[in-house]
VODREN-296986 format. One line per 8 residues: number of its first residue (from 1); their letters; for each residue x, y, z of C-alpha. Coordinates in Angstrom, 2 decimals. Example, Ala and Ser with C-alpha at 12.3 -4.5 7.8 and 13.67 -1.06 7.14 Angstrom:
// VODREN-296986
1	as	12.30 -4.50 7.80  13.67 -1.06 7.14
// end
This chain:
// VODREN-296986
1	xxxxxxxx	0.00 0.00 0.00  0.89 3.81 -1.17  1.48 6.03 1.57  1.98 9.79 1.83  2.13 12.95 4.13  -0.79 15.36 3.85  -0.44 19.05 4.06  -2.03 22.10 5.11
9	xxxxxxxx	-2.40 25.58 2.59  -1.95 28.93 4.67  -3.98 26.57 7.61  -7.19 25.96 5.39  -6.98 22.22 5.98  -6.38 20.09 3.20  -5.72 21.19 -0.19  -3.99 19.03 -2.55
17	xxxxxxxx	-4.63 16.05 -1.30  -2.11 14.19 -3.21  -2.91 10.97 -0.02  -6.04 11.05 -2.00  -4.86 10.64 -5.27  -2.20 8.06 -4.91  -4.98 6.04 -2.77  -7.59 6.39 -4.96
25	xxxxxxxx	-8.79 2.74 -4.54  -9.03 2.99 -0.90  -10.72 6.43 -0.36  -14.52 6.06 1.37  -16.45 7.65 -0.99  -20.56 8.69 -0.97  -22.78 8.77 -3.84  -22.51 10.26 -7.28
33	xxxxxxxx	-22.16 14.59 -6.86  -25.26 15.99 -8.03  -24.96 17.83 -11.82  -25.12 21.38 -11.62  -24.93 21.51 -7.79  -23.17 24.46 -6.09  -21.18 23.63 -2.33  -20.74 26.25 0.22
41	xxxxxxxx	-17.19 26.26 1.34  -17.48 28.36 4.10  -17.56 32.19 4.33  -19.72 32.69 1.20  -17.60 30.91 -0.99  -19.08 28.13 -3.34  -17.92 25.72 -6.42  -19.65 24.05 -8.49
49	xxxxxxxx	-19.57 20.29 -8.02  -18.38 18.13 -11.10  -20.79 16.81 -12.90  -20.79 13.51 -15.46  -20.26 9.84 -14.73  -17.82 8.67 -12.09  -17.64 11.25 -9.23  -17.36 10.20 -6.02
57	xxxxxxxx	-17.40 13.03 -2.73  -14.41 11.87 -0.44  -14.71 14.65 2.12  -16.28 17.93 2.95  -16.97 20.65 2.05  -15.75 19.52 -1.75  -13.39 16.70 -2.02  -14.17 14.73 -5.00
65	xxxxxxxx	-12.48 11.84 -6.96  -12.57 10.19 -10.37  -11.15 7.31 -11.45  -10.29 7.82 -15.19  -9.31 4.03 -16.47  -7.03 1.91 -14.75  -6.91 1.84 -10.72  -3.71 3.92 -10.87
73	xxxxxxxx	-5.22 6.52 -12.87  -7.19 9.26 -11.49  -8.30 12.80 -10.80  -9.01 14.80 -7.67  -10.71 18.37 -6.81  -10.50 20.45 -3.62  -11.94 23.81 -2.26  -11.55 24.97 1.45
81	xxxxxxxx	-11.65 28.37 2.80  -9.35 30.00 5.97  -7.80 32.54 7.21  -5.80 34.94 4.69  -3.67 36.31 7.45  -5.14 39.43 6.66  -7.10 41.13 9.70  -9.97 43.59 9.78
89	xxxxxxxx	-7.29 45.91 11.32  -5.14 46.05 8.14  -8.53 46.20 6.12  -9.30 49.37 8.02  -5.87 50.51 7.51  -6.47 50.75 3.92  -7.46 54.53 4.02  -4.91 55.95 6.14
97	xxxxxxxx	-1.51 57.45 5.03  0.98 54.67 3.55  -1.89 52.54 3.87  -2.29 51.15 -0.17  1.51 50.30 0.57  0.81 48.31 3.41  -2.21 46.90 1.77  0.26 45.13 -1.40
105	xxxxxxxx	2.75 44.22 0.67  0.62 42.06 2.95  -0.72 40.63 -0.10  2.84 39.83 -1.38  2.70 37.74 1.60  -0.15 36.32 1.40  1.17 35.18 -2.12  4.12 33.75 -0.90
113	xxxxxxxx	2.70 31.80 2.26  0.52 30.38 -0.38  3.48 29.33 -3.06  5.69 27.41 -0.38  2.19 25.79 1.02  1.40 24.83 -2.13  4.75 22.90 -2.42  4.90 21.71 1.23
121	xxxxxxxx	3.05 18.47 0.44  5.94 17.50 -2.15  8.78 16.28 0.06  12.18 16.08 -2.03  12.74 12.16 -0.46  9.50 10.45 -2.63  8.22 13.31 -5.51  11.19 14.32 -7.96
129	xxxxxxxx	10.35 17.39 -9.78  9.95 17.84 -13.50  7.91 20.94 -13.94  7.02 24.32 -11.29  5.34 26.88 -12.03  4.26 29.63 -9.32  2.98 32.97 -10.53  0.31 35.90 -8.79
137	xxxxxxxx	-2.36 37.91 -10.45  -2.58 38.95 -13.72  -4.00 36.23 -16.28  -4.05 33.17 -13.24  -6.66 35.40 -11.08  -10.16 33.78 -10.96  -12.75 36.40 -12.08  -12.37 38.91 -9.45
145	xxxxxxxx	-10.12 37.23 -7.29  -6.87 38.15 -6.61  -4.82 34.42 -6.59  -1.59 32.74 -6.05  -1.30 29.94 -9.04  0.76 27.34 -8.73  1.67 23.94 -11.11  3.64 21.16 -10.30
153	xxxxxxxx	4.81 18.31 -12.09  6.35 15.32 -10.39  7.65 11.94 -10.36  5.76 9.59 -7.47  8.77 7.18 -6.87  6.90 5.31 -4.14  3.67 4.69 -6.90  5.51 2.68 -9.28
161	xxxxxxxx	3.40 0.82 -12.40  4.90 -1.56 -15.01  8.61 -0.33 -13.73  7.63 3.46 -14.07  7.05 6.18 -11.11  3.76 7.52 -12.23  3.32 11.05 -12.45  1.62 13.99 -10.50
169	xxxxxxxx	-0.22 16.69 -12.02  -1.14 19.37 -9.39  -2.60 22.53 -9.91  -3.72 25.04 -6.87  -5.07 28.31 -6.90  -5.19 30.57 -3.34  -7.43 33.41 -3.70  -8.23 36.70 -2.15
177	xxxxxxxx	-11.40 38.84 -2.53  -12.30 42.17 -2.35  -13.59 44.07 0.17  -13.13 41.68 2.97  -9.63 39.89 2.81  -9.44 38.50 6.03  -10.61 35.10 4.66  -8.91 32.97 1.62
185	xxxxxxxx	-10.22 30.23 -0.87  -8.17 27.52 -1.66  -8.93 25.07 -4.85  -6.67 22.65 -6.86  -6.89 19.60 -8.94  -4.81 16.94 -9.46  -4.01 13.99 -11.73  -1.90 10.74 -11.19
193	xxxxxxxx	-0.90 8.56 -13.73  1.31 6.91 -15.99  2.71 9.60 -18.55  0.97 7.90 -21.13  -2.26 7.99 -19.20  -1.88 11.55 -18.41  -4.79 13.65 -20.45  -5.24 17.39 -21.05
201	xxxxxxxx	-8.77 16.72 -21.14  -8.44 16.18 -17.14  -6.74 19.29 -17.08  -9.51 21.14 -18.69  -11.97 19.92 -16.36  -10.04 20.67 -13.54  -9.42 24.44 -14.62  -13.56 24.22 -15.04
209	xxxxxxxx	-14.02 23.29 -11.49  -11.65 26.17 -10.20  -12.98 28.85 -12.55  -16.51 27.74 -10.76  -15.01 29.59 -7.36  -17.60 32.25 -6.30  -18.72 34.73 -3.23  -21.63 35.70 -2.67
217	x	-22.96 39.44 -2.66
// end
C-alpha cells in the first residue's frame, strides 16, 4: 500500500490532497455529486460540483475523486476556505496614510505563504520534480479574485506501475477577494498517472471546477 504525508495551505486544511490521489482505490467515498450543484465552502464561498459519470465526494466541504481508467489513474478536486492572514485591522488601515503600501505588501505575503504551502506536500525524499510553475495575479486570477497559481509536475517514486514512477499533475489556486480579505479560498486539482495515461482533457476539467469559485454578494 501507497502512503503519503498530507499538508495544510496557509492553515485551510487540506488542499492538494495528493494521499487522495495516490490512494484512490481505498478512499470512502458517498454517492454520485449531483450535476449542476453548487457547495458552500465556508464564508460565502461556493464551487460548483463536477458533474458527469464517475464522481465520487471523499470529504467535505468539496473533495471529489474520479477514477479515469485503470486503478492507478485518477483525478481529484478540492476547495476549502481560511484565514488569509489578513485582519480587519489592516482592512481598516487601507485609508490611512501609507496605507495602499501596506495593503500590497501584505498581499505579497499572502502570495508567498501560499506558493511554499502549495509545495509543502511534495517532500524532495519520494516526488522528484519535473515541472514548477508559481505565478500571482494577472492572467491566473479567478474572475475577481486576486490568486496565487501554482503547477507542479512530479515523479511519485513510491507509486511505481509496469517499472515506471507515475506522475503527479497538481494545480492550486489561493485566492483573495475584495472588500473583505481576512478570509482565503483555496482550490486545486490533481491527476496521477502513468505519462501515457496523463490527459489534457483532465486538465480542462479541472481548470472548469476552479474557474466555478464564487462569493456571494
Amino acid at each position: 500500500m501507497t502512503t503519503c504525508r498530507g499538508f495544510t495551505v496557509f492553515l485551510l486544511g487540506p488542499a492538494i490532497g495528493c494521499c487522495l490521489v495516490g490512494a484512490a482505490a481505498q478512499a470512502q467515498t458517498t454517492d454520485n455529486a449531483e450535476p449542476l450543484q453548487r457547495l458552500e465552502i465556508g464564508s460565502g464561498f461556493s464551487i460548483a460540483a463536477p458533474t458527469g459519470d464517475g464522481w465520487r465526494k471523499t470529504g467535505d466541504p468539496a473533495s471529489y475523486l474520479k477514477i479515469l481508467g485503470p486503478e492507478h489513474h485518477s483525478l481529484v478536486f478540492m476547495a476549502n476556505t481560511g484565514p488569509s492572514g489578513i485582519t480587519h485591522q489592516d482592512i481598516l488601515g487601507f485609508r490611512e496614510p501609507g496605507g495602499v503600501a501596506r495593503m500590497i505588501k501584505l498581499m505579497a505575503q499572502f502570495s508567498e505563504r501560499a506558493g511554499k504551502a502549495h509545495a509543502a506536500g511534495m517532500p524532495g525524499e519520494r516526488f522528484e520534480s519535473v515541472e514548477r510553475v508559481n505565478e500571482a495575479g494577472g492572467k491566473y486570477n479567478l474572475g475577481d479574485f486576486m490568486c496565487t497559481y501554482s503547477r507542479m509536475v512530479v515523479r511519485d517514486r513510491e507509486a511505481v506501475v509496469d517499472g515506471s514512477p507515475t506522475r503527479l499533475r497538481y494545480v492550486a489556486y489561493s485566492c483573495l477577494g475584495f472588500p473583505d480579505m481576512r478570509v482565503a479560498a483555496s482550490v486545486s486539482y490533481s491527476e496521477r498517472g502513468r505519462e501515457q495515461d496523463l490527459s489534457e482533457d483532465a486538465m480542462v476539467e479541472g481548470e472548469r471546477f476552479a474557474r466555478s469559485l464564487q462569493r456571494s454578494k
